[in-house]
C-alpha atoms as one frame of an Amber mdcrd trajectory, in Angstrom:
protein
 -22.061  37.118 -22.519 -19.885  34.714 -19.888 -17.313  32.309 -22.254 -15.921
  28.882 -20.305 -13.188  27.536 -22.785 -14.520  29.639 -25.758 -18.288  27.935
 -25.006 -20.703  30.653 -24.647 -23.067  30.374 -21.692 -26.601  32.012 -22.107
 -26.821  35.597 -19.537 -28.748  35.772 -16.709 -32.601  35.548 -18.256 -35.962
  34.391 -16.975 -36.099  30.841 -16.240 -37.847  28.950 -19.327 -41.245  28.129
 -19.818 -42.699  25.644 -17.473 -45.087  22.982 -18.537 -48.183  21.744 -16.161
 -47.684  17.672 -16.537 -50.098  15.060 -14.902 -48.712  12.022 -12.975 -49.470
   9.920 -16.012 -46.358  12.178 -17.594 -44.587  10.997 -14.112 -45.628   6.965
 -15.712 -44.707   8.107 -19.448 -40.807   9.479 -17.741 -40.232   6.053 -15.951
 -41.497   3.973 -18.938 -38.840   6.009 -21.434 -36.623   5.772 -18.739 -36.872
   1.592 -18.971 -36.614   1.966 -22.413 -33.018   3.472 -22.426 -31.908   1.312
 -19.736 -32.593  -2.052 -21.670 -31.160  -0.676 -24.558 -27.826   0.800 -22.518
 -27.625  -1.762 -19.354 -24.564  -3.528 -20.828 -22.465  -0.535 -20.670 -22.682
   0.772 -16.915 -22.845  -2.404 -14.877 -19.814  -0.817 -12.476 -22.394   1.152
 -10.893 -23.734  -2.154  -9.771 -20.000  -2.458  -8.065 -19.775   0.946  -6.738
 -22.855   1.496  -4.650 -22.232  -2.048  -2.658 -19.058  -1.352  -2.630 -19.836
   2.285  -0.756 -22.274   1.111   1.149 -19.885  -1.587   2.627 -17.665   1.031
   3.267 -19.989   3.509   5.117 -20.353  -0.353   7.136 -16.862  -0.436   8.235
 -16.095   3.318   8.829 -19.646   4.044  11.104 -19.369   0.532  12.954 -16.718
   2.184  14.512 -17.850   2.977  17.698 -17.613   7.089  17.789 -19.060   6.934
  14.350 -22.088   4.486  14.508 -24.854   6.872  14.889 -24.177   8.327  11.796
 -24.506   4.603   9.944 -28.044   5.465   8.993 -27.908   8.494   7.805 -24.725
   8.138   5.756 -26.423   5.509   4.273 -29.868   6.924   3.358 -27.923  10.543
   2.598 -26.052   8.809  -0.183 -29.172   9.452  -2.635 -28.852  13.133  -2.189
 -25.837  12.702  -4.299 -27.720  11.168  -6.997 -28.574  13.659  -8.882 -24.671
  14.183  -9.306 -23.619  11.220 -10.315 -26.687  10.891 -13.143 -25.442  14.144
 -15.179 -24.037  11.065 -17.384 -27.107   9.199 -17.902 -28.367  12.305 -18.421
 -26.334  12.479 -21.016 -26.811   9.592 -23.011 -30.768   9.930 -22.608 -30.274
  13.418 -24.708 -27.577  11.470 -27.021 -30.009   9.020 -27.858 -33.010  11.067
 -27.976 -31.315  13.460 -30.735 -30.514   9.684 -32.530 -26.459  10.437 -32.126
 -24.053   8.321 -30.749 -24.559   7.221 -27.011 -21.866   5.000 -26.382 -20.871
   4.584 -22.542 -17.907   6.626 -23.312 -19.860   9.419 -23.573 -20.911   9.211
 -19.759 -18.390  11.837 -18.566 -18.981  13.883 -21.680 -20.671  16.644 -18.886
 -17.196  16.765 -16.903 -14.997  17.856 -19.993 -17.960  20.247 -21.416 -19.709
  23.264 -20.799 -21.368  21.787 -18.402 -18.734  20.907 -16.100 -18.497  24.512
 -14.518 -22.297  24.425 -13.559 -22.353  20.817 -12.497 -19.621  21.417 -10.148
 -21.367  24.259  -8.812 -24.409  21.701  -7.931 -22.460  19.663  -6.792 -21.458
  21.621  -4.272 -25.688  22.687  -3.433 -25.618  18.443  -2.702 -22.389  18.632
  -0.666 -23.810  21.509   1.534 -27.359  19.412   1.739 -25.493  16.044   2.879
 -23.046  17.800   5.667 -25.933  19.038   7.287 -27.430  16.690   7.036 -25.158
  14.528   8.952 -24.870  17.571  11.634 -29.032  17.617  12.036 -28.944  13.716
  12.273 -26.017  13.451  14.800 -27.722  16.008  16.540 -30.706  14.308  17.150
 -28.778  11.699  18.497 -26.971  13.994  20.679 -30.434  15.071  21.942 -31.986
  12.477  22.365 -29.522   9.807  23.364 -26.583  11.754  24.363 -23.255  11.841
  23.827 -22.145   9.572  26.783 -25.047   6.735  25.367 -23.498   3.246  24.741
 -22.144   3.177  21.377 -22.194  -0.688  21.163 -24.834  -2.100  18.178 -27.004
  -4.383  20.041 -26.814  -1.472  22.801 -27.461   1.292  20.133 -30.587  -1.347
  18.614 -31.936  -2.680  21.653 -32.787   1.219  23.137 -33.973   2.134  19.754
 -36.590   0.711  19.247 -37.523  -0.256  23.392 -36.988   3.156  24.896 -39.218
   6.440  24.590 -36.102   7.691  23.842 -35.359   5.481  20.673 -38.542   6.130
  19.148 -37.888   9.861  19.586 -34.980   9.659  17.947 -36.996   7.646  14.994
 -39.531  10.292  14.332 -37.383  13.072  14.669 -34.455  11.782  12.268 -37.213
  10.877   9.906 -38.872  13.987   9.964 -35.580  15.755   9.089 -34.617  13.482
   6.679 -38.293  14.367   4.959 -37.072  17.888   4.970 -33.319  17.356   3.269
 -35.051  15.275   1.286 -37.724  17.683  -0.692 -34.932  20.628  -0.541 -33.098
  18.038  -2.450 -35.917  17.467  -4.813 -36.772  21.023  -5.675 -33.426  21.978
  -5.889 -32.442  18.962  -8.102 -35.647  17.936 -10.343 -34.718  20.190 -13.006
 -31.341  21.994 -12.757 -28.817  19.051 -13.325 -30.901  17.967 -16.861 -31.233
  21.752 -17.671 -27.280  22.196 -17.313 -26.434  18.946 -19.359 -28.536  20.311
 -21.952 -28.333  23.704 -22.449 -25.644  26.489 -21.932 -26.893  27.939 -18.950
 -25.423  28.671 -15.540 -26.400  26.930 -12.119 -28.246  29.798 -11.011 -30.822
  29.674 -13.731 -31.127  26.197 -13.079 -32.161  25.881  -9.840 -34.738  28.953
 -10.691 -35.784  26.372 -13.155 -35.937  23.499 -11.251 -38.004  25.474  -8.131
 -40.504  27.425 -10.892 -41.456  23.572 -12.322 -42.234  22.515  -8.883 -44.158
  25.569  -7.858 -45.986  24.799 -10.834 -46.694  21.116 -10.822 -46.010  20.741
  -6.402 -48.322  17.540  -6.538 -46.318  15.580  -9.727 -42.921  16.386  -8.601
 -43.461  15.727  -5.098 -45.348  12.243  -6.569 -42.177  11.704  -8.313 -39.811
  11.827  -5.211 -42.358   9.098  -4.093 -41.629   7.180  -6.747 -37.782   8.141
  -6.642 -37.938   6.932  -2.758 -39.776   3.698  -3.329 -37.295   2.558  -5.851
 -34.192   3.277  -4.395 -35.627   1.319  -1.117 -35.934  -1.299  -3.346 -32.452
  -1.175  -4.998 -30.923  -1.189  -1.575 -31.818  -4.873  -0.986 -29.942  -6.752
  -1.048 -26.534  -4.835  -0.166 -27.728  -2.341  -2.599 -26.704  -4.759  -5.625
 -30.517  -3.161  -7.040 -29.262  -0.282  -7.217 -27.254  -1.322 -10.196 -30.636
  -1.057 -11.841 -32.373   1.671 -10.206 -29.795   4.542 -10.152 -29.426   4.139
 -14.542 -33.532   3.574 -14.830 -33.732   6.723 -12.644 -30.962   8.482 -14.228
 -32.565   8.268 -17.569 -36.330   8.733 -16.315 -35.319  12.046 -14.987 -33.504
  13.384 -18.180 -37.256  12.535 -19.507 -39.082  14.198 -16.473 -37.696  17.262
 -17.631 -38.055  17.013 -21.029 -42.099  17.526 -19.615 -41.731  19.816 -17.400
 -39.108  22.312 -19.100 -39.833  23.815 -22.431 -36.444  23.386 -24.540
């Protein structure tokens, strides 16, 4: 048995059982979601200051000439940290479904916890994911516009989307970000909610979280749909709806799993 601080942390084992849900489950997760967010909204309206606020950075760092190419994709790769920064509204979901106290306070209950060893671990899964990433997008760029291509925005727009080569880049960079995307999902879906909630290591976790979409490929890959669509949404204007999408999805995922892992 593996002790963290005197907490005891589960051995190595077979990943739980896994549910089969339907995409009315995927409905039932963002409805319960909603739910905890009007009742906990108050309490986390910084995050409606911190995303613009990052965003505005990535702005002023990538407009930087050698950096602009990588605007986009710092931008849009920001979500693959957002299963990260929702361990604490992952945490209040469980609070309040177990009828205890879920004061904002308890948001970075994961970081002082059991948990913290496991989420930093995953953490680090996302932090791999993002860097490359930002090495697959830049290299796109570096393919197909080069590295000597006029680094000016209205240069950098106008060839975009009026050049062979622009449109190139479009449906290659999307393409890849399609695939760092659903490694994101699979790896994510389950394992951040399962180490918030139980005493298990990241290991088992992600086992979990690629078992439940092996199981149910057409409902989790539904949900990043839905996850997509939403944060698309939250981004406009200058990402001030995010300040309601990242809590809503926060919470909706800590219910996803509640389906699709047996506890």
């Amino acid at each position: 048995m593996q002790t963290i601080e005197g907490t005891a942390f589960a051995p190595a084992a077979q990943t739980p059982e896994i549910r089969r849900i339907s995409t009315g489950d995927l409905d039932w997760a963002l409805r319960e979601g909603w739910k905890d967010f009007r009742e906990k909204r108050g309490d986390l309206l910084f995050i409606g200051v911190l995303y613009p606020v990052i965003c505005l950075i990535a702005v002023v760092v990538t407009f930087n000439d050698p950096l602009l190419p990588l605007f986009f994709p710092l931008v849009a790769g920001l979500s693959i940290a957002g299963p990260a920064v929702a361990s604490g509204f992952y945490e209040l979901a469980r609070r309040r479904e177990e009828g205890r106290d879920s004061s904002w306070w308890h948001f970075l209950d994961p970081l002082n916890g059991r948990s913290r060893l496991p989420l930093a671990m995953l953490t680090g899964g996302l932090a791999v994911l993002f860097v490359g990433w930002l090495a697959v997008a830049y290299a796109i760029y570096d393919v197909t516009f080069g590295a000597t291509a006029p680094l000016r925005v209205g240069d950098v727009l106008g060839r975009l989307f009026t050049t062979p080569e622009g449109w190139q880049l479009i449906v290659l960079g999307n393409l890849a970000g399609l695939v760092f995307a659903v490694a994101t999902l699979v790896f994510s879906v389950a394992s951040f909610p399962m180490v918030v909630d139980k005493p298990v290591d990241a290991g088992l976790a992600v086992r979990t979280s690629i078992a439940a979409t092996k199981k149910n490929p057409r409902e989790v890959f539904g949900w990043g749909l839905r996850v997509a669509g939403l944060l698309l949404i939250g981004l406009v204007p200058l990402a001030v709806g995010l300040a309601v999408v990242l809590p809503w999805l926060g919470y909706s995922t800590w219910h996803l799993y509640t389906k699709l892992v047996v506890r």
